[in-house]
N, CA, C and O of each residue as an XYZ file, in Angstrom:
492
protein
N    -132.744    -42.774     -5.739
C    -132.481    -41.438     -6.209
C    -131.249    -41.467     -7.105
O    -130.153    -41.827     -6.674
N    -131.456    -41.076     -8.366
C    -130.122    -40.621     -9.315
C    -129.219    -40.188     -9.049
O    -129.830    -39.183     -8.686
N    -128.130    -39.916     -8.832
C    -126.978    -38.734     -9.041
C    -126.776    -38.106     -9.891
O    -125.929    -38.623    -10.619
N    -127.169    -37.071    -10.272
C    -126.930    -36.220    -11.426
C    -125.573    -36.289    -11.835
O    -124.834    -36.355    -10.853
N    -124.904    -36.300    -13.035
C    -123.745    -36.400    -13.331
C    -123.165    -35.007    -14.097
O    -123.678    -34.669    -15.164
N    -121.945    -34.128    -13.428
C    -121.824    -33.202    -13.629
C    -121.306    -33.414    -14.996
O    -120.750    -34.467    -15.309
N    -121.555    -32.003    -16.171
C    -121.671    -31.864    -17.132
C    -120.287    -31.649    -17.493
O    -120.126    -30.523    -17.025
N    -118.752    -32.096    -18.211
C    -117.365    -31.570    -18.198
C    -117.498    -30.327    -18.867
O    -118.496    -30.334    -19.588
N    -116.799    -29.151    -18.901
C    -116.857    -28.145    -19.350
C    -116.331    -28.359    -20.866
O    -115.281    -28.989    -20.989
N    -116.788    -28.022    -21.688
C    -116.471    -28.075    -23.260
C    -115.360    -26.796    -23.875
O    -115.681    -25.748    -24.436
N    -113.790    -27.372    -23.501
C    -112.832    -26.535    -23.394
C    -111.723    -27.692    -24.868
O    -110.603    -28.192    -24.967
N    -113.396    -27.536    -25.950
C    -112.830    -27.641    -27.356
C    -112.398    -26.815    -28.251
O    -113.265    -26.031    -28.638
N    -111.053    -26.664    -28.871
C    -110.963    -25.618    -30.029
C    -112.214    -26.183    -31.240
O    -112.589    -27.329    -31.485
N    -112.535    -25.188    -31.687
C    -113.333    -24.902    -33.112
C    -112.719    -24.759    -34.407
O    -112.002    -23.793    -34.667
N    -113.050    -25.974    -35.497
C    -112.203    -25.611    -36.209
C    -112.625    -24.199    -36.842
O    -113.617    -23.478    -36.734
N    -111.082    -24.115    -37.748
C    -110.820    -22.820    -38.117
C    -109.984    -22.938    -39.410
O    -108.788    -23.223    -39.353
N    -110.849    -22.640    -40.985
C    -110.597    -22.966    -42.401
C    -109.426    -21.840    -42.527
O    -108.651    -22.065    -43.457
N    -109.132    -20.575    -41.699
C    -108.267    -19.917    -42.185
C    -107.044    -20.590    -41.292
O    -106.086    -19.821    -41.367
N    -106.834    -21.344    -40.757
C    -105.564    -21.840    -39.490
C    -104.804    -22.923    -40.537
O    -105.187    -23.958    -41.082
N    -103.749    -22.297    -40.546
C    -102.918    -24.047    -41.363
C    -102.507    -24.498    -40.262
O    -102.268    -23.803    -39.275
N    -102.367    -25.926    -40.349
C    -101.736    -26.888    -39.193
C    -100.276    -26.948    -39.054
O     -99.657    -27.388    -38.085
N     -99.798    -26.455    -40.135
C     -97.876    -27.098    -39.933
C     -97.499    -25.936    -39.051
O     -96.789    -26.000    -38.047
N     -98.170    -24.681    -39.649
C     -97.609    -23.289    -38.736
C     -97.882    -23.366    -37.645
O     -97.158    -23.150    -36.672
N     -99.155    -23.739    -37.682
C     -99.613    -23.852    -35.790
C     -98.222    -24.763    -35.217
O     -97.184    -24.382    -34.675
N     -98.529    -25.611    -35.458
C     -97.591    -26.930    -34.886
C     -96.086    -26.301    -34.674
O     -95.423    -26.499    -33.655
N     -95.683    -25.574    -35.705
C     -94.672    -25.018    -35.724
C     -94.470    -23.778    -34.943
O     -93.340    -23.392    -35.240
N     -94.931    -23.069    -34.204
C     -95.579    -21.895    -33.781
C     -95.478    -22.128    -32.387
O     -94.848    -21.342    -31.680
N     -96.300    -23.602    -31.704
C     -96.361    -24.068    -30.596
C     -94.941    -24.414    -30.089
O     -94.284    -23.786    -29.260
N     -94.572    -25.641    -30.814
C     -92.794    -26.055    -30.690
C     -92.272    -24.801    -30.077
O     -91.874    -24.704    -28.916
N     -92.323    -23.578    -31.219
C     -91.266    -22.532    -30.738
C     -91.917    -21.550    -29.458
O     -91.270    -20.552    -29.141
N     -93.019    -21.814    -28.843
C     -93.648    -21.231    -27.631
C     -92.883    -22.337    -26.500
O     -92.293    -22.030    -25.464
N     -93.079    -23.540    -27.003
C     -92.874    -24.575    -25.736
C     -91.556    -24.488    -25.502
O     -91.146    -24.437    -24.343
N     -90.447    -24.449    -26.903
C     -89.109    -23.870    -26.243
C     -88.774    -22.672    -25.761
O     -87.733    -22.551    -25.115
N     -89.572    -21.648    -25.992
C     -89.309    -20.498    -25.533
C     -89.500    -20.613    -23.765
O     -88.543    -20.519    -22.997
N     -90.642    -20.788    -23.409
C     -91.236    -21.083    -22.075
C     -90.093    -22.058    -20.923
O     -89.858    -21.825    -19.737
N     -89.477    -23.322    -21.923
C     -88.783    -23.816    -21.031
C     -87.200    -23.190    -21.136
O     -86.285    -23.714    -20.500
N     -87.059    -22.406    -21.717
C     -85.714    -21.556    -21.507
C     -85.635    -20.270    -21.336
O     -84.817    -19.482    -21.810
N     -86.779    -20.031    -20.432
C     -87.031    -18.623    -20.075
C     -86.777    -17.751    -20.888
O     -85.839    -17.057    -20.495
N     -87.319    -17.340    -22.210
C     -86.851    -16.906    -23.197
C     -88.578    -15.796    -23.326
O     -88.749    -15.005    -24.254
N     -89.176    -15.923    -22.684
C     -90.723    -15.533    -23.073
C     -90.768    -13.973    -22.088
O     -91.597    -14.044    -21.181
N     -90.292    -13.135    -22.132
C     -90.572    -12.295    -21.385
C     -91.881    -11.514    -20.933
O     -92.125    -10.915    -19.885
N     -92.585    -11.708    -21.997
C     -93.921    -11.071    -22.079
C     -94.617    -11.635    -22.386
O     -94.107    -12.637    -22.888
N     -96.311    -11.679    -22.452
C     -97.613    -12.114    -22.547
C     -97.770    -12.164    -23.852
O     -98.073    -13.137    -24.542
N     -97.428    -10.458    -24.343
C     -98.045    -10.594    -25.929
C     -97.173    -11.008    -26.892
O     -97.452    -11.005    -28.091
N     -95.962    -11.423    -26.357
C     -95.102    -12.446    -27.510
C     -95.798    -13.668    -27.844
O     -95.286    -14.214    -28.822
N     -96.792    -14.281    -27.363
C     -97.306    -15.639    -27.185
C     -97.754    -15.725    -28.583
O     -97.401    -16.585    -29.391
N     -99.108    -14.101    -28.924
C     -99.555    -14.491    -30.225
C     -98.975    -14.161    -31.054
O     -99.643    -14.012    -32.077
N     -97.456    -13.846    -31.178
C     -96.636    -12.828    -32.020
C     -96.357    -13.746    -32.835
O     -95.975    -13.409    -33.956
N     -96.496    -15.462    -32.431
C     -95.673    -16.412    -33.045
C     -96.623    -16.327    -33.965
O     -96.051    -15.954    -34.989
N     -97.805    -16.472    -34.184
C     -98.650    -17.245    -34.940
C    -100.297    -17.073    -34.607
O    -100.945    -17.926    -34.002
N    -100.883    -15.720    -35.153
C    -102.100    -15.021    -34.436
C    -102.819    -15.899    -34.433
O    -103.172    -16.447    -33.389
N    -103.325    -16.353    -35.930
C    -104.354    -16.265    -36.183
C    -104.597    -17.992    -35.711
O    -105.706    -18.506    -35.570
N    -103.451    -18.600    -35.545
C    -103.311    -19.905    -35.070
C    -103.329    -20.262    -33.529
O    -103.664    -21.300    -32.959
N    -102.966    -19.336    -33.157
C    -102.895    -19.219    -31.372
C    -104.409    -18.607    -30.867
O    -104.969    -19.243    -29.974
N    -104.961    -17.623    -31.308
C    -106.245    -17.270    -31.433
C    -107.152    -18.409    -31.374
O    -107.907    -18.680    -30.441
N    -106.955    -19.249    -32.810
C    -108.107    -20.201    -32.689
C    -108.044    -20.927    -31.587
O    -108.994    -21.119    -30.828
N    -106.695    -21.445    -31.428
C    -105.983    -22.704    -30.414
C    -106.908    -22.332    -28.829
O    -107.587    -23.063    -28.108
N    -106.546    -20.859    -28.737
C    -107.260    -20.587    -27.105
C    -108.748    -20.095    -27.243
O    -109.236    -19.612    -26.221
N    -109.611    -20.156    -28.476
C    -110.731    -19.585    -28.579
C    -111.136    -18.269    -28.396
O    -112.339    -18.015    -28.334
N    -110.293    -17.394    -28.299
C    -110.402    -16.048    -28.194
C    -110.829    -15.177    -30.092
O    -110.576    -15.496    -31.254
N    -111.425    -14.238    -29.545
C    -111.618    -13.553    -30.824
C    -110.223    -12.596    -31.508
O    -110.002    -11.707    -30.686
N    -109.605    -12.521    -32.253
C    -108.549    -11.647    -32.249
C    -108.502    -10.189    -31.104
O    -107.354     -9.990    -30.705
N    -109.288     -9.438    -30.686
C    -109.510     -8.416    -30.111
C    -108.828     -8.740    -28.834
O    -107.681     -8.627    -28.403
N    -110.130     -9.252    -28.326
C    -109.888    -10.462    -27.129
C    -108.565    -10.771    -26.627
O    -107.996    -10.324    -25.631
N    -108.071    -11.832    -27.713
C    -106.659    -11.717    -27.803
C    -105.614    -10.559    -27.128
O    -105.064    -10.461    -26.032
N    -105.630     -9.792    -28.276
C    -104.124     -8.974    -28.601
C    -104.772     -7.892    -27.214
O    -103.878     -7.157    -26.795
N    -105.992     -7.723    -26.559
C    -106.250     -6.822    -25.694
C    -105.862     -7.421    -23.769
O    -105.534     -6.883    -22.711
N    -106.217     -9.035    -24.356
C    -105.484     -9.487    -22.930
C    -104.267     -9.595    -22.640
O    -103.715     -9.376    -21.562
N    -103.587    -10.138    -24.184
C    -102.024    -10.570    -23.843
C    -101.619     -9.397    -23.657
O    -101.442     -9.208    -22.454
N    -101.414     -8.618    -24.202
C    -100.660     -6.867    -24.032
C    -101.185     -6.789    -23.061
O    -100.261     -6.188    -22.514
N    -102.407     -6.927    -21.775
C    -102.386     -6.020    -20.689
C    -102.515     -7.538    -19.484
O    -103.567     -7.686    -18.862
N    -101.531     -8.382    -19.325
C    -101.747     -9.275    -18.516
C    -102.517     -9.557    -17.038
O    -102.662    -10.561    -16.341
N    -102.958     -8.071    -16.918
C    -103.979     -7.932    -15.809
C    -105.267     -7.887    -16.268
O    -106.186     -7.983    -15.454
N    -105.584     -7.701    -17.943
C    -106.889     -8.482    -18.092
C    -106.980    -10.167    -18.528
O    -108.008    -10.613    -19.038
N    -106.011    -10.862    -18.314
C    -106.053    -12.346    -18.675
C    -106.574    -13.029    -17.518
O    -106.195    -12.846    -16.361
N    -107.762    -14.091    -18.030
C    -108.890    -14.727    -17.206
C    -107.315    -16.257    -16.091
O    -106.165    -16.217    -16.527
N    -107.446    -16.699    -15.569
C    -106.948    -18.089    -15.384
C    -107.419    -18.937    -16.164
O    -106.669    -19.881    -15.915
N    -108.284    -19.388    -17.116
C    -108.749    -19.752    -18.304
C    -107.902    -19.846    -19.117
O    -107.383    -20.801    -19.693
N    -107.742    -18.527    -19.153
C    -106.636    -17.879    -20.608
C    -104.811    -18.400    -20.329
O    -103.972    -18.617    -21.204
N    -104.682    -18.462    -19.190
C    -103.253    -19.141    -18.532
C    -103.364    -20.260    -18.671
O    -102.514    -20.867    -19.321
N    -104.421    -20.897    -18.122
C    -104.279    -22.483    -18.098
C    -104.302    -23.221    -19.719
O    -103.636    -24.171    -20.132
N    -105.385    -22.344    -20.462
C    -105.111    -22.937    -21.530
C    -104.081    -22.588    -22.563
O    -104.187    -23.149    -23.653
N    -102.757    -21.445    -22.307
C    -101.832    -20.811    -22.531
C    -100.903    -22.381    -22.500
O    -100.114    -22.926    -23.271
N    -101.547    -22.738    -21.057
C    -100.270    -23.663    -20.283
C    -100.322    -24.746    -21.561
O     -99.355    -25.027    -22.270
N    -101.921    -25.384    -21.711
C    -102.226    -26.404    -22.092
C    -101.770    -26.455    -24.132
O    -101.087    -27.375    -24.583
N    -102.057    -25.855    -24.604
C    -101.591    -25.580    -26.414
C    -100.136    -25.784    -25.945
O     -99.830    -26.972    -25.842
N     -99.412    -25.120    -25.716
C     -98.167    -25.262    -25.520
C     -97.232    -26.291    -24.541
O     -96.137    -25.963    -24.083
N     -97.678    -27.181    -24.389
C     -97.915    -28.087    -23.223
C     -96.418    -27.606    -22.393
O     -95.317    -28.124    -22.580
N     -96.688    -26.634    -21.576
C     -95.786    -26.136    -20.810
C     -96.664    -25.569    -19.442
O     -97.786    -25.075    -19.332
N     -95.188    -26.012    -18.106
C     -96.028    -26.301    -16.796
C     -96.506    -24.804    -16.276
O     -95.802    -23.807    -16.118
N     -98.329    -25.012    -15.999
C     -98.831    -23.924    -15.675
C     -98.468    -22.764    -14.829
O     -98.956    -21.639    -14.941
N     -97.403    -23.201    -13.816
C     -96.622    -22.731    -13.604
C     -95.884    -21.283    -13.807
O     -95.862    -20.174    -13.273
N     -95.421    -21.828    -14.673
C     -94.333    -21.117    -15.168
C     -94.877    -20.210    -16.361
O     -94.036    -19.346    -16.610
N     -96.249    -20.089    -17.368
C     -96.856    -19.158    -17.540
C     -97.374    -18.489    -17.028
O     -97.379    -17.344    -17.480
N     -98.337    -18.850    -15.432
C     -98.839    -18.186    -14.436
C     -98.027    -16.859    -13.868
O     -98.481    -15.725    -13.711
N     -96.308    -17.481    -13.536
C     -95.261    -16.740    -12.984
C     -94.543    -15.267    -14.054
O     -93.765    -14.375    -13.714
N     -95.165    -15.518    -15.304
C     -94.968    -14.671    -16.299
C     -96.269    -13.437    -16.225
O     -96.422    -12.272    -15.860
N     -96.847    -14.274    -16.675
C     -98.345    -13.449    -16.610
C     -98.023    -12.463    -15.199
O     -97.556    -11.324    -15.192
N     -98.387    -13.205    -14.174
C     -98.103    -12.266    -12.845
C     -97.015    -11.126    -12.964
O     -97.197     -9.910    -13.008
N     -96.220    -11.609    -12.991
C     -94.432    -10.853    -13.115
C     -95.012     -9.298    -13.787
O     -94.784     -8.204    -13.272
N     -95.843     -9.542    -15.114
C     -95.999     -8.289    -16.511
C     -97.168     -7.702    -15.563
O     -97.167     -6.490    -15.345
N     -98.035     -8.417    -15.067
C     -99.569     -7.494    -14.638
C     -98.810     -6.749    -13.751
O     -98.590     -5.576    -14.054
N     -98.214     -7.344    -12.364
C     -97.382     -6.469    -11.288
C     -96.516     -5.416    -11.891
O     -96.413     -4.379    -11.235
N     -95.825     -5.502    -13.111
C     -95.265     -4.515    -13.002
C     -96.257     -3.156    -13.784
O     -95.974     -1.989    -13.511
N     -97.219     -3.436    -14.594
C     -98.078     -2.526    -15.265
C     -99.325     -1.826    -14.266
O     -99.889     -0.746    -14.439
N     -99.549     -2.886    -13.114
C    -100.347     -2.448    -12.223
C     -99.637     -0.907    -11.112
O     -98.538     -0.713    -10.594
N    -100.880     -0.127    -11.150
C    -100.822      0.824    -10.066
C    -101.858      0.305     -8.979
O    -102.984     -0.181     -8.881
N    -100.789      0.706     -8.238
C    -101.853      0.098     -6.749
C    -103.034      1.034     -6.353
O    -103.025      2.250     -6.167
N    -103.980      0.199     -6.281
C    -105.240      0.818     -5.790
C    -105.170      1.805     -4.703
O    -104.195      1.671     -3.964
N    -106.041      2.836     -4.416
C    -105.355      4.375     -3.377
C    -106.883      4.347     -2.616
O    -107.719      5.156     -3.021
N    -107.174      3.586     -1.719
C    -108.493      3.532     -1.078
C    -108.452      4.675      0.012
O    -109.185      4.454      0.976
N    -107.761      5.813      0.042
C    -107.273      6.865      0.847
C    -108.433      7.242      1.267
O    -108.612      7.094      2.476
N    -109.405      7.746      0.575
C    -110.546      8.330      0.783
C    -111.777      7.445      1.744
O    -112.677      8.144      2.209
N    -111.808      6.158      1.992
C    -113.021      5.641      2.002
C    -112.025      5.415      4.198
O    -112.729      5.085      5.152
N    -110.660      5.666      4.338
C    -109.881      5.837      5.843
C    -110.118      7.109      6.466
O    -110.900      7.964      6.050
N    -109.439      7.178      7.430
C    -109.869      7.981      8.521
C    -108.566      9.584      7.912
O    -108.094      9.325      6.805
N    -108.259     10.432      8.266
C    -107.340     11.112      7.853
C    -106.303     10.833      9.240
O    -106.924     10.672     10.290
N    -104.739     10.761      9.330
C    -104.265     10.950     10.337
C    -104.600     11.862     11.320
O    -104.920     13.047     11.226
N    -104.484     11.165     12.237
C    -104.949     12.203     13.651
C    -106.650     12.740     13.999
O    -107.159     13.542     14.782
N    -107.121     11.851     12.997
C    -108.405     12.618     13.071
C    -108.503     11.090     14.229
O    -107.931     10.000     14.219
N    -109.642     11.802     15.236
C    -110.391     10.271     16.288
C    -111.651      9.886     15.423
O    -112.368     10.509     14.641
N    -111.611      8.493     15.935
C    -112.648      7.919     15.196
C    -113.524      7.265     16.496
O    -113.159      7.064     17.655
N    -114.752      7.031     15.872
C    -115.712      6.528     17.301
C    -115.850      5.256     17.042
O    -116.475      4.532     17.817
């Protein structure tokens, strides 16, 4: 009997004729120092450096983009890890960002209705 051999996930950038390379390159540098000197406060500074280059880099569509980084509670772990990976900075420490911005933009869920009311008995 064979072993099927699992398929690696294809987590290739596409090229992209409108992306110049020096900016990217240049773009990344200043993400990877930002990240290791805690200098990154927010999500949507990431594509601020360099859209249309950071866009291609994580495969996102511009929309996509500028709609996850601004609301860090719609960013996939996908979108972090490969945040981590372009910028080769420890996953970590983008994860701890990302989290930090969603927690503070998040309202906590109010499941009030689906509980009992105080004092009421329940069977």
């Amino acid at each position: 009997m064979k072993s099927e051999k699992k398929k690696p996930d294809d987590n290739t950038a596409k090229e992209d004729s409108n992306l110049n390379a020096k900016t990217l390159e240049k773009a990344l540098r200043t993400l990877k120092s930002r990240f290791a000197t805690n200098d990154i406060k927010y999500m949507k500074e990431i594509p601020g450096e360099y859209t249309t280059g950071i866009r291609s880099a994580l495969g996102l569509g511009y929309n996509t983009l500028i709609n996850r980084y601004h609301d860090p509670r719609k960013l996939t772990l996908k979108d972090i890890l490969n945040t981590a990976d372009i910028t080769n900075t420890d996953y970590d420490i983008v994860l701890k960002i990302a989290i930090r911005e969603a927690i503070r933009n998040h309202t906590k869920r109010d499941i009030s209705i689906f509980l009992p009311n105080e004092g009421e008995i329940t069977e």
